[in-house]
N, CA, C and O atoms as a printed pandas DataFrame, in Angstrom:
     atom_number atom_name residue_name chain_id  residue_number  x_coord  y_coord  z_coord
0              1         N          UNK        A               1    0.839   -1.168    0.000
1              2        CA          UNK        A               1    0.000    0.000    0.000
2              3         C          UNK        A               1    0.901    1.254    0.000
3              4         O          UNK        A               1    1.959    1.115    0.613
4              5         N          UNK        A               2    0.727    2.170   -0.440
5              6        CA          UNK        A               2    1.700    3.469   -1.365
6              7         C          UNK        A               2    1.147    4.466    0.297
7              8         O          UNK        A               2   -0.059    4.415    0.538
8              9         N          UNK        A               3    1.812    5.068    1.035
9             10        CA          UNK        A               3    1.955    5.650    2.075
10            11         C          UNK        A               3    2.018    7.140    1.536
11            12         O          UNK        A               3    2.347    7.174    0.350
12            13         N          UNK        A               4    1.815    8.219    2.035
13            14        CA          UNK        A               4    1.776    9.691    2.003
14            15         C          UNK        A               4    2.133   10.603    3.194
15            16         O          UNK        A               4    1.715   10.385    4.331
16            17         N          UNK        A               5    2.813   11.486    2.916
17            18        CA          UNK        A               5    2.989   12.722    4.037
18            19         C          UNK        A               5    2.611   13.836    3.406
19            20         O          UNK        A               5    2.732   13.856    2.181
20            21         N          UNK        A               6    2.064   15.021    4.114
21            22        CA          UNK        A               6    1.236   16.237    3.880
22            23         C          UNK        A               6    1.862   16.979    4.484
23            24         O          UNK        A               6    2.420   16.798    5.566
24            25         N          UNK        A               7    1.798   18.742    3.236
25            26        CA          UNK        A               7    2.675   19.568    4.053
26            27         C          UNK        A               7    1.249   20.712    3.704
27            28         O          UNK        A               7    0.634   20.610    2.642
28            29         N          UNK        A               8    0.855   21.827    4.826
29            30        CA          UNK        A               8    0.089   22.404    4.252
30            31         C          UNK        A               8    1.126   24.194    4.791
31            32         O          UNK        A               8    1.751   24.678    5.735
32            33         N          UNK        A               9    0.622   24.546    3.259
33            34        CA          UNK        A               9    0.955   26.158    2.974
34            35         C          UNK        A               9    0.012   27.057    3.310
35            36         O          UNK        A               9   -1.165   26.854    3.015
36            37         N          UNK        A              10    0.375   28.066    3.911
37            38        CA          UNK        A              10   -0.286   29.401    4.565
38            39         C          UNK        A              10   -0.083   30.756    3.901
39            40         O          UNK        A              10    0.507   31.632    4.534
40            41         N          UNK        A              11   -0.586   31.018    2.517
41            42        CA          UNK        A              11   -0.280   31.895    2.431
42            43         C          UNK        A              11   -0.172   33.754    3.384
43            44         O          UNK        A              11    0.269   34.815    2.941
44            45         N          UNK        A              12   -0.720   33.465    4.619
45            46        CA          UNK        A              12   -0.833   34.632    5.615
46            47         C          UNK        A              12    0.375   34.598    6.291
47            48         O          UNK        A              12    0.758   35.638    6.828
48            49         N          UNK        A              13    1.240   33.299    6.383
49            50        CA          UNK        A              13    2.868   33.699    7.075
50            51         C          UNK        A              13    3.621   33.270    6.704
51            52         O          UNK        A              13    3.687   32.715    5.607
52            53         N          UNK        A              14    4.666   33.418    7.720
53            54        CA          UNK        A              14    5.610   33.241    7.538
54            55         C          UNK        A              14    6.717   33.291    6.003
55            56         O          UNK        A              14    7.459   34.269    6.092
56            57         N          UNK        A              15    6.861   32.818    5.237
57            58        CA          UNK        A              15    7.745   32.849    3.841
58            59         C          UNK        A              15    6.788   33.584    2.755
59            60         O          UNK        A              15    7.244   34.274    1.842
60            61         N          UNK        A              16    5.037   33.289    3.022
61            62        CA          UNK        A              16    4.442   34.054    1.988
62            63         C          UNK        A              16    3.842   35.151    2.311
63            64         O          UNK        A              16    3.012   35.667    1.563
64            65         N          UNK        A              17    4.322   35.868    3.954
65            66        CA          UNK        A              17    3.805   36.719    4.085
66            67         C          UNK        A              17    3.696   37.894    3.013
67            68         O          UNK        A              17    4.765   38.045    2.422
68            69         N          UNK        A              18    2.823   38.650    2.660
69            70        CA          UNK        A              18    3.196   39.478    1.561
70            71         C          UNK        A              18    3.529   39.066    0.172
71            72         O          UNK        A              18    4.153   39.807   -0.587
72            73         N          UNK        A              19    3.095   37.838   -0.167
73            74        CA          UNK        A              19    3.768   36.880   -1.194
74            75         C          UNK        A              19    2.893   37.849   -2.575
75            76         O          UNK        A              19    2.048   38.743   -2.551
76            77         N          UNK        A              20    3.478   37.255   -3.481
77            78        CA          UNK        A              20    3.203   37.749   -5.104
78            79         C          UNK        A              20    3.134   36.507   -5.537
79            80         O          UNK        A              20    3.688   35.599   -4.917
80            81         N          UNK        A              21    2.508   36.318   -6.558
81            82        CA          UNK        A              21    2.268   35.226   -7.527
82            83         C          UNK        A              21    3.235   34.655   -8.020
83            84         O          UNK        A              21    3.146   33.438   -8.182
84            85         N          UNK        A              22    4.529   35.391   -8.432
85            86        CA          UNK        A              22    5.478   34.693   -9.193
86            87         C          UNK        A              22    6.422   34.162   -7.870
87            88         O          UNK        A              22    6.867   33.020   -7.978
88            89         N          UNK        A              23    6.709   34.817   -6.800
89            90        CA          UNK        A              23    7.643   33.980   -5.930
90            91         C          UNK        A              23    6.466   32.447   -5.227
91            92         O          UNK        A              23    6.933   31.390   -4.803
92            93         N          UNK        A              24    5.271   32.713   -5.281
93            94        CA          UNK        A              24    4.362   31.423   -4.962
94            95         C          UNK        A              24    4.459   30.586   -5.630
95            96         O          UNK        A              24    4.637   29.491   -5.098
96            97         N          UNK        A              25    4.385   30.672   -7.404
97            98        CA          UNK        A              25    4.698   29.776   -8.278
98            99         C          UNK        A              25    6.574   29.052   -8.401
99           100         O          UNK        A              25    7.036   27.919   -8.538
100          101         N          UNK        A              26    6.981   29.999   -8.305
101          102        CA          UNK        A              26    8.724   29.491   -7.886
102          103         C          UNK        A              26    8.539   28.735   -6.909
103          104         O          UNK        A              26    9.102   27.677   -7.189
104          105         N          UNK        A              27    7.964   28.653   -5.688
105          106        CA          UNK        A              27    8.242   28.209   -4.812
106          107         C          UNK        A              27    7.349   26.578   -4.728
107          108         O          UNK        A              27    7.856   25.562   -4.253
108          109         N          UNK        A              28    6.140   26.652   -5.229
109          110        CA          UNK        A              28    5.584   25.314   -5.894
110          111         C          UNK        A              28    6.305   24.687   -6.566
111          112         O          UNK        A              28    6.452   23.498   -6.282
112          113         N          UNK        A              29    7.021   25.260   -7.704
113          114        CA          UNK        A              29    7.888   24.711   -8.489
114          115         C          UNK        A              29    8.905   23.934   -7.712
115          116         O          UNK        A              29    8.972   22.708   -7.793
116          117         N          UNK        A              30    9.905   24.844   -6.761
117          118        CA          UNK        A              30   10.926   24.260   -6.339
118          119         C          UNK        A              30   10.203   22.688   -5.236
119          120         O          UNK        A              30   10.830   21.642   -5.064
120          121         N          UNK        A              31    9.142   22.917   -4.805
121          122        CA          UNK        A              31    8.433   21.889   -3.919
122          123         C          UNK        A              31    8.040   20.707   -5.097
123          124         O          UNK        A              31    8.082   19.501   -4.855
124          125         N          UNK        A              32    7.789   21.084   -5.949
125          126        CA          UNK        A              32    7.586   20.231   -7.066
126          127         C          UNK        A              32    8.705   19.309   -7.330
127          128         O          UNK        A              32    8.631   18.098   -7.121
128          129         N          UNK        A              33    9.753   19.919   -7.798
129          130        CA          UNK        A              33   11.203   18.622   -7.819
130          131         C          UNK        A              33   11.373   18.111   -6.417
131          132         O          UNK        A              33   11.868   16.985   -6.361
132          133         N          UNK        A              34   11.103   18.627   -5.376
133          134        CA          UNK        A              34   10.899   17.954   -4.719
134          135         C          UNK        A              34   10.023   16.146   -4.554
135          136         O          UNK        A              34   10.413   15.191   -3.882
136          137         N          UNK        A              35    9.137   16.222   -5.193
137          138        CA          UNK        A              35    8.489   15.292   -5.141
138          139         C          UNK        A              35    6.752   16.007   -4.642
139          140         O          UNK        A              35    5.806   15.367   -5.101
140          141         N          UNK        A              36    6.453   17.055   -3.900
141          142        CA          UNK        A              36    5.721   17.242   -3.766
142          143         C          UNK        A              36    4.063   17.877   -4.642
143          144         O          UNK        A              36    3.951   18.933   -5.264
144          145         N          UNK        A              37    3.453   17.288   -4.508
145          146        CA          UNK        A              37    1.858   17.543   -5.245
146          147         C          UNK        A              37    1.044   18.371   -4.992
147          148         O          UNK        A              37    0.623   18.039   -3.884
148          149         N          UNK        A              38    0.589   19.160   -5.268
149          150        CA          UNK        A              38   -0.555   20.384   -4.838
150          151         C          UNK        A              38   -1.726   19.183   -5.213
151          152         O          UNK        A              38   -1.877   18.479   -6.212
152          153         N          UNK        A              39   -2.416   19.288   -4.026
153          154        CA          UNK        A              39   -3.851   18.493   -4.384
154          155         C          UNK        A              39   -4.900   19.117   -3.939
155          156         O          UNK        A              39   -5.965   18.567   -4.219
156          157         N          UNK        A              40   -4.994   20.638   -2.995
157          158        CA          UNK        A              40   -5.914   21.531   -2.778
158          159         C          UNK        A              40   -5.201   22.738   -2.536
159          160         O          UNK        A              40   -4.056   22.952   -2.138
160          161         N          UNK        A              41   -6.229   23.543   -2.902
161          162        CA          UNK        A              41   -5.992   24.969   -2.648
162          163         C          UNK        A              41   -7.421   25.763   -2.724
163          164         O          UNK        A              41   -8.154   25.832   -3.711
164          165         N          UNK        A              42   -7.670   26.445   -1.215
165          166        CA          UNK        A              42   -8.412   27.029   -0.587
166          167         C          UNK        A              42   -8.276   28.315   -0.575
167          168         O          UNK        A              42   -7.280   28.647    0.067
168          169         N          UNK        A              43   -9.038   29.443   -1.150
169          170        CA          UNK        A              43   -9.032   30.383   -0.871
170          171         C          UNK        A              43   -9.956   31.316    0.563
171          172         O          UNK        A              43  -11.153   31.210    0.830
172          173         N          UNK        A              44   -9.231   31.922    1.057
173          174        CA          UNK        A              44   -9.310   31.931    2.632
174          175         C          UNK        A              44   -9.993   33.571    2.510
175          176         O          UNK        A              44   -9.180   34.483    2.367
176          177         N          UNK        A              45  -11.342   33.883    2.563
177          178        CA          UNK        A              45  -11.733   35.475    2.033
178          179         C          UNK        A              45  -12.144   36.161    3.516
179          180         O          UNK        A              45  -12.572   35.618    4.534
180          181         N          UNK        A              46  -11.861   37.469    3.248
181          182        CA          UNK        A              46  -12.012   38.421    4.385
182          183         C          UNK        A              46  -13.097   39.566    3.611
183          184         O          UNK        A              46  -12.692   40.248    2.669
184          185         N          UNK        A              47  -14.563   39.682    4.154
185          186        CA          UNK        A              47  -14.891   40.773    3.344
186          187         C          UNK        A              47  -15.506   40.675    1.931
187          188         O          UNK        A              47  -15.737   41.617    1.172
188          189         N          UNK        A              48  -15.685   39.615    1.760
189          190        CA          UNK        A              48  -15.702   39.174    0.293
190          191         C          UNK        A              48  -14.689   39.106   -0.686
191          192         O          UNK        A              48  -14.800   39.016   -1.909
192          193         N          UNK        A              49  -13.406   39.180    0.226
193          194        CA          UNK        A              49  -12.134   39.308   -0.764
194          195         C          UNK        A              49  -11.527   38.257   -0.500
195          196         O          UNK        A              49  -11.660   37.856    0.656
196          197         N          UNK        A              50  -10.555   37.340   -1.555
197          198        CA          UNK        A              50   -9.767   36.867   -1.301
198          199         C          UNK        A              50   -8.890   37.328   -0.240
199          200         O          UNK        A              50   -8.425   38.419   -0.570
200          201         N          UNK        A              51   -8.454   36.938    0.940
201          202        CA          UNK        A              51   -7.577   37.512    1.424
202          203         C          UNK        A              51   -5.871   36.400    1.606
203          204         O          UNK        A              51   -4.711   36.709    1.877
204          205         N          UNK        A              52   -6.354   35.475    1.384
205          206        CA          UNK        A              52   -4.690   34.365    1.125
206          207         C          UNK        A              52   -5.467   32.841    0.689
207          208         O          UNK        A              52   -6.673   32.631    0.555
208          209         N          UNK        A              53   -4.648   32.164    0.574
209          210        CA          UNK        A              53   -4.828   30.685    0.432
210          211         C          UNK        A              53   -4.057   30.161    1.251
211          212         O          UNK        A              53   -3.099   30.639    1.858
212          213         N          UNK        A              54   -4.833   28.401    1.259
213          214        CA          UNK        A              54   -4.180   27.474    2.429
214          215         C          UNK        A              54   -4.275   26.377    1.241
215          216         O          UNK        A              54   -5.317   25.974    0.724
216          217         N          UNK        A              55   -3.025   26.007    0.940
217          218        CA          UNK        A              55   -2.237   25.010    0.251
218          219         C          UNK        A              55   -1.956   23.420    0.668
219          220         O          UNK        A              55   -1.153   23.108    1.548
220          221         N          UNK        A              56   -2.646   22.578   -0.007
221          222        CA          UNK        A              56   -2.570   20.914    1.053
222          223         C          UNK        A              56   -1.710   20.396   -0.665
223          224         O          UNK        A              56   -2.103   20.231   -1.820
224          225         N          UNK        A              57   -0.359   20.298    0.086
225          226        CA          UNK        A              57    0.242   18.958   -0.784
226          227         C          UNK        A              57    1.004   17.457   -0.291
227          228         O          UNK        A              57    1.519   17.137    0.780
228          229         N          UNK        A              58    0.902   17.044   -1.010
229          230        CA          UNK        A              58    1.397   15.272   -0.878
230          231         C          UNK        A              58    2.472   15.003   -1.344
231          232         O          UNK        A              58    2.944   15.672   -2.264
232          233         N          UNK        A              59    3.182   13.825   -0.742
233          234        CA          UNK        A              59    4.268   13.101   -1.503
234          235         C          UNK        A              59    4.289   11.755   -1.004
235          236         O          UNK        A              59    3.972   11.518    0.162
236          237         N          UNK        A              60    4.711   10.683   -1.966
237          238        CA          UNK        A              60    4.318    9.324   -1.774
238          239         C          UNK        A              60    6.122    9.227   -0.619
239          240         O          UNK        A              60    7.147    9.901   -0.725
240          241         N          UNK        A              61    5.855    8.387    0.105
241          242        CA          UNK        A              61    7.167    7.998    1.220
242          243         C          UNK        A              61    7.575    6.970    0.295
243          244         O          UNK        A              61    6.837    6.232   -0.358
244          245         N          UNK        A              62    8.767    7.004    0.314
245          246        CA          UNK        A              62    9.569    5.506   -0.318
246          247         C          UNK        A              62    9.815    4.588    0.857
247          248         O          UNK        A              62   10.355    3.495    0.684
């Protein structure tokens, strides 16, 4: 049976505090050669606005 670990992203701290689109996508990317999968993404609204996303990705354990 193929096993999984989960990392979830915050866009409100820490590394994306203040984040822009292109350092979010770099940074998927670099999680990507990693091995890691984006399998949700939640947009988190304040106000009727987007105000960040919360990021759930996977990677199979060897």
């Amino acid at each position: 049976m193929k096993k999984f670990e989960y990392k979830l992203l915050d866009t409100r701290s820490g590394f994306f505090s203040g984040f822009d689109y292109k350092q979010l996508n770099e940074h998927l990317n670099q999680l990507g050669a990693l091995g890691w999968e984006m399998v949700a993404m939640v947009s988190v609204t304040t106000a009727g606005t987007a105000a960040s996303f919360l990021i759930t990705l996977k990677r199979e354990i060897q």
